[in-house]
VOBA-1610 file (N, C-alpha, C; in pm, whole numbers, padded with zeros to 5 digits, always signed):
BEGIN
Unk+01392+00776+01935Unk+01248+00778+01941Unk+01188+00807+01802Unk+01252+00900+01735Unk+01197+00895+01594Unk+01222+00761+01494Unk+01288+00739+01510Unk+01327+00599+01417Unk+01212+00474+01458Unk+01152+00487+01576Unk+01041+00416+01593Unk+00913+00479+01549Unk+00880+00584+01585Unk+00786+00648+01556Unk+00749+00626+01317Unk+00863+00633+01274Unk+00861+00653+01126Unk+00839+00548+01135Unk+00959+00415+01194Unk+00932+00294+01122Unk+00778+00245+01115Unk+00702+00234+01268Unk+00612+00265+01288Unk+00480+00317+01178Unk+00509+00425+01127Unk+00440+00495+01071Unk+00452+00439+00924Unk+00569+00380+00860Unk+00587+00380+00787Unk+00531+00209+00782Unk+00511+00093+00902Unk+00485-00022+00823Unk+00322-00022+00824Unk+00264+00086+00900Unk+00087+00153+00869Unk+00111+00175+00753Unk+00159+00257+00697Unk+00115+00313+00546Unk+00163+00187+00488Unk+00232+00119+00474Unk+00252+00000+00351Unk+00131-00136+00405Unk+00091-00085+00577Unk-00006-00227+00556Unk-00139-00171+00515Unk-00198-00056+00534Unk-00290-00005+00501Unk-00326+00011+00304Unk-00183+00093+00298Unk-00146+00063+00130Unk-00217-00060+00072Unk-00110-00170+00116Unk-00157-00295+00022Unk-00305-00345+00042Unk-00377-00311+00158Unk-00510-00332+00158Unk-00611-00306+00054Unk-00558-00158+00032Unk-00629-00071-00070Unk-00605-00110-00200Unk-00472-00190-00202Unk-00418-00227-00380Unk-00503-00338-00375Unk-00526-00421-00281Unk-00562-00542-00255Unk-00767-00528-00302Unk-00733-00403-00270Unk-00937-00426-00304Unk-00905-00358-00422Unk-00835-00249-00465Unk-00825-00176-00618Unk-00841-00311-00717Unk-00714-00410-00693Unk-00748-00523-00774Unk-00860-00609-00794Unk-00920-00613-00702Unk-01065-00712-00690Unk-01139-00616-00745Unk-01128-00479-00684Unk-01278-00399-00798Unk-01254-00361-00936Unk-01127-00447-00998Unk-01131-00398-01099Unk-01127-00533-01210Unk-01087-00649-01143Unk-01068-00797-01202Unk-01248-00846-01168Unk-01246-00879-01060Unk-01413-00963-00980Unk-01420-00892-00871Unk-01528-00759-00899Unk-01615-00683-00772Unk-01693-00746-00726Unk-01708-00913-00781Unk-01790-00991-00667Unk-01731-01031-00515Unk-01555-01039-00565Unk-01452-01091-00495Unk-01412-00963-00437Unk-01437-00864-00410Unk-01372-00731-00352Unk-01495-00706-00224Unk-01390-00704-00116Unk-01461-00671+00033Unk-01542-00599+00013Unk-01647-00660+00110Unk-01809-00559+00102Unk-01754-00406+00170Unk-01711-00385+00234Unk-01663-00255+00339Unk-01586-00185+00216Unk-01565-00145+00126Unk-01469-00126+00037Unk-01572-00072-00069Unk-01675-00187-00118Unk-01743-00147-00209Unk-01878-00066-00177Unk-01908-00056-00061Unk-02020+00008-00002Unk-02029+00110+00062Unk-01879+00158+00141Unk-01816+00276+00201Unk-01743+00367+00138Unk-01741+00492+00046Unk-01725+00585+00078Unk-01614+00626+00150Unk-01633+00660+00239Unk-01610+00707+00359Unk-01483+00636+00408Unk-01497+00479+00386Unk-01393+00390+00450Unk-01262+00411+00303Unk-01304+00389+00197Unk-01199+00402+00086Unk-01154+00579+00153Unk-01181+00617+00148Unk-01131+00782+00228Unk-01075+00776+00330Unk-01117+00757+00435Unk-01037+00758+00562Unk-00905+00662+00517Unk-00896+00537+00465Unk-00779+00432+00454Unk-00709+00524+00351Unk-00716+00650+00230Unk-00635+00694+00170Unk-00571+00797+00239Unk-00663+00844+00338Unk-00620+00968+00422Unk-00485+00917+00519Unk-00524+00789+00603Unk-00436+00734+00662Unk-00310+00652+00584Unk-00297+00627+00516Unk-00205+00568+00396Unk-00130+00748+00350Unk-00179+00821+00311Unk-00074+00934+00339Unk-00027+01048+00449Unk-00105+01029+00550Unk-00078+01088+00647Unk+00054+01003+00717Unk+00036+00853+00683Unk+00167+00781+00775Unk+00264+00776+00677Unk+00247+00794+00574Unk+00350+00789+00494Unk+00438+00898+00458Unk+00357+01007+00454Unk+00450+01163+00497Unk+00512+01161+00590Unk+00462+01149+00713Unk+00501+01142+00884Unk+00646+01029+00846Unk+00629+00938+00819Unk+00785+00809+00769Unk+00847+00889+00677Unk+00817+00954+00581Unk+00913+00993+00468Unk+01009+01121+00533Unk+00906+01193+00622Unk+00954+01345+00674Unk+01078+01325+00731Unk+01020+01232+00899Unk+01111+01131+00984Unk+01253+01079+00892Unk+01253+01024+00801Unk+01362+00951+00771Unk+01443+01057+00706Unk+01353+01164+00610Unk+01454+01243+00499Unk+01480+01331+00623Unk+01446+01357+00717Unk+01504+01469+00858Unk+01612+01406+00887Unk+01651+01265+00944Unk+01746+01193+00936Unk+01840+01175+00837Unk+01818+01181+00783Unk+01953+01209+00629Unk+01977+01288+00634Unk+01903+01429+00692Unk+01981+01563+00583Unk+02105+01574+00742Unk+02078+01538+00874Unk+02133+01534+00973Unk+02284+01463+00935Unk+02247+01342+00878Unk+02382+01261+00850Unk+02429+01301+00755Unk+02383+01286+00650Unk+02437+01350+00483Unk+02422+01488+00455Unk+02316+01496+00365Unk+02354+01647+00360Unk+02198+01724+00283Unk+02174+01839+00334Unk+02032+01849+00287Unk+01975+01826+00128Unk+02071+01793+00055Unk+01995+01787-00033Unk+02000+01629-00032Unk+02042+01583-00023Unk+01981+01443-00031Unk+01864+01425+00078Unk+01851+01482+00174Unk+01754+01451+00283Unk+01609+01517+00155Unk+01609+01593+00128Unk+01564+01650+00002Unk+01497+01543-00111Unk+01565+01496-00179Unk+01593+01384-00245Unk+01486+01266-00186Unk+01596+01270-00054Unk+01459+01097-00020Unk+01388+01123+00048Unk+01285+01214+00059Unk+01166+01219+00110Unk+01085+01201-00018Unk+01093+01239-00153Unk+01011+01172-00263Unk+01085+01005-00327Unk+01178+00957-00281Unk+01206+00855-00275Unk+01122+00759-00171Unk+01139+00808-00069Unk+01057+00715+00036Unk+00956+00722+00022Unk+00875+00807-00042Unk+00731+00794-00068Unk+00702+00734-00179Unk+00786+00692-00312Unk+00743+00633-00429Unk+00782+00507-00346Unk+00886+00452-00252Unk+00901+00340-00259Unk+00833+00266-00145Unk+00744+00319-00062Unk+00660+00334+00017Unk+00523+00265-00116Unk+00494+00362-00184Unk+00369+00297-00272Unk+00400+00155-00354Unk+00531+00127-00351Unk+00550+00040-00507Unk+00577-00078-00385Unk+00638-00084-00265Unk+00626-00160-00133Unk+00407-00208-00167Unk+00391-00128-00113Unk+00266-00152-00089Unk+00146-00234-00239Unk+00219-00194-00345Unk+00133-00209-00480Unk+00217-00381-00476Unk+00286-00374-00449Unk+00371-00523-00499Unk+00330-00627-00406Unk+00322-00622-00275Unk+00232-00704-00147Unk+00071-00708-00200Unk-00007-00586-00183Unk-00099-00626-00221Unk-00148-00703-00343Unk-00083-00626-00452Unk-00174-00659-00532Unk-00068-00839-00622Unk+00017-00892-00543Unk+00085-00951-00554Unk-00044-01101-00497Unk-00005-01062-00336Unk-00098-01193-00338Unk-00244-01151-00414Unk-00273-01063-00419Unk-00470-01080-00477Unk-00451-01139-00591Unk-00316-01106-00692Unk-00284-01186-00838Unk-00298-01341-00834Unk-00148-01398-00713Unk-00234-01496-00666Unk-00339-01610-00641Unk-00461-01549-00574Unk-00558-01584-00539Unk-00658-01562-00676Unk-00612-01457-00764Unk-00691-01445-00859Unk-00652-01565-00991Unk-00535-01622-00982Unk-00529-01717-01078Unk-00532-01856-01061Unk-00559-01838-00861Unk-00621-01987-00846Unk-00732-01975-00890Unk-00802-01910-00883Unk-00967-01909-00934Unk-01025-01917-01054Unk-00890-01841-01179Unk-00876-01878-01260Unk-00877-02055-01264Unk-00779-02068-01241Unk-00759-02192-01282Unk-00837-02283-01271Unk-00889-02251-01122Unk-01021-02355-01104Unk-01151-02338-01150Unk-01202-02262-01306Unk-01293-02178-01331Unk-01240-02294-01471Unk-01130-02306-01510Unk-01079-02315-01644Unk-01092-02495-01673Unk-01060-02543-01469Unk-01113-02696-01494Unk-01211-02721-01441Unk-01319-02644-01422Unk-01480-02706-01414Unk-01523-02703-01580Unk-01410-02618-01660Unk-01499-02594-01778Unk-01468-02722-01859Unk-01329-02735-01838Unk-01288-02894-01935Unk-01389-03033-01857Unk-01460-03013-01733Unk-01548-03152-01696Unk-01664-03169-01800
//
């Protein structure tokens, strides 16, 4: 039951994650191109960071509790700040992967209206 519960928990925090990388990139390349809910809320950039580490502790706890059971506590030790860096760099590489993407089709198509 725990191994669902983390996995669980853990593919919230990487889909929630890349959301947030996903608008970090637009508000920082074209805040014309970055979701209105994102740039107008407060509140919503907060709650999605709150939930992005609340599920991602809850997955990291879950899994490094599971290691120290099999292996040995200090590695259970160990990868609970493992699963959480690789939890963010999961999430930074999806998001902001496709927004790169989408950002250099636009490029591109920005670069041949200019050669008409």
């Amino acid at each position: 039951m725990n191994i669902i519960i983390g996995s669980i928990s853990l593919l919230l925090a990487i889909a929630i994650g890349a959301y947030r990388q996903n608008c970090i990139f637009w508000e920082n390349k074209l805040p014309y191109n970055c979701p209105l809910l994102w740039k107008t809320s407060a509140t919503f950039r907060l709650l999605s960071w709150l939930a992005t580490t609340l599920f991602s502790i809850l997955a990291a706890f879950i899994f490094a509790t599971l290691l120290v059971d099999e292996a040995s506590e200090f590695v259970g030790k160990f990868s609970f700040g493992v699963l959480l860096f690789i939890r963010w760099l999961t999430s930074l590489l999806i998001g902001q992967s496709s927004a790169y993407s989408q950002f250099a089709e636009i490029e591109k198509g920005m670069m041949e209206k200019d050669m008409e």
